[in-house]
C-alpha positions in Angstrom: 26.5 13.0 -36.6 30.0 11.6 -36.6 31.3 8.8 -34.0 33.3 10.8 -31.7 29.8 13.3 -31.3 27.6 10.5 -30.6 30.0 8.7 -28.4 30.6 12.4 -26.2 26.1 12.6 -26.4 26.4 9.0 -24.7 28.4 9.7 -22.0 26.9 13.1 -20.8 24.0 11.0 -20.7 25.6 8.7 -18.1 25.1 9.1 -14.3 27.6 10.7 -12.4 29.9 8.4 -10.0 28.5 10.0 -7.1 25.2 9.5 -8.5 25.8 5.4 -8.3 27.5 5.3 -5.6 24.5 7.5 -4.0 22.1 5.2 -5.8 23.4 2.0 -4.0 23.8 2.8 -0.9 20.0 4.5 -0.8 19.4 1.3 -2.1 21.5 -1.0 0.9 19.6 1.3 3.6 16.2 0.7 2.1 16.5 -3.1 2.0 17.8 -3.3 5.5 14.9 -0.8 6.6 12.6 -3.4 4.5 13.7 -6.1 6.5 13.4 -4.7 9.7 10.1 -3.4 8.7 9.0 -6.8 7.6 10.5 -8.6 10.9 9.0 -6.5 13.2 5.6 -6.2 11.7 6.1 -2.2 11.3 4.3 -1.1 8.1 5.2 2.2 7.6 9.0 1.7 7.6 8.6 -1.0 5.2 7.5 1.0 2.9 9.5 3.5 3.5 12.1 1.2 2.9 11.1 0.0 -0.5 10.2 3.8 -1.7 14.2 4.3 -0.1 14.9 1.3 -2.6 13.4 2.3 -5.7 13.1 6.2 -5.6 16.4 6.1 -7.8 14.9 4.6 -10.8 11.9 7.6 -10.8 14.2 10.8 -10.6 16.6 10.6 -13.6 20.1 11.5 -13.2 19.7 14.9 -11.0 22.6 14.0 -8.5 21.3 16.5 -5.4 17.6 15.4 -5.7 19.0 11.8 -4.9 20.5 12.4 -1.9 17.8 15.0 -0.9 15.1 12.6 -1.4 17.2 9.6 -0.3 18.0 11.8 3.1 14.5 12.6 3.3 13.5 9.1 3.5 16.2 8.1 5.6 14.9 10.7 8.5 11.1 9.3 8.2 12.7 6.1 8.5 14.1 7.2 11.5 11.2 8.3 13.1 8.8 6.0 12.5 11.2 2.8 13.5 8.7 3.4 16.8 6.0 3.5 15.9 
């Protein structure tokens, strides 16, 4: 395996831009839930918040499962700020 094939293996291996940008700002709203969580004494949305956190890190580089998970999470968020 030459240079210019292993460098092209490399970057397919990458993460997409969308898939960073997704991956930070998953990450913003699950630290803010965390907080909010933590400062109100709600349980389940701060965990909620850290799974919203570090999901990221347990999918691979599957761009759409991100933000399906990441919305997912954001929803029961959502609902159980009330509870």
């Amino acid at each position: 395996m030459d240079e210019q094939e292993l460098t092209a293996l490399l970057f397919t291996l990458l993460p997409s831009p969308a898939y960073i940008a997704g991956a930070v700002l998953f990450g913003i709203l699950g630290f803010i839930a965390y907080r909010f969580g933590k400062k109100t004494q709600r349980q389940k949305t701060k965990w909620l918040g850290v799974a919203l956190m570090f999901y990221p890190y347990l999918i691979g580089s599957d761009t759409r499962l991100l933000y399906l998970v990441g919305t997912a999470l954001c929803i029961a968020i959502y609902f159980y700020r009330e509870s």
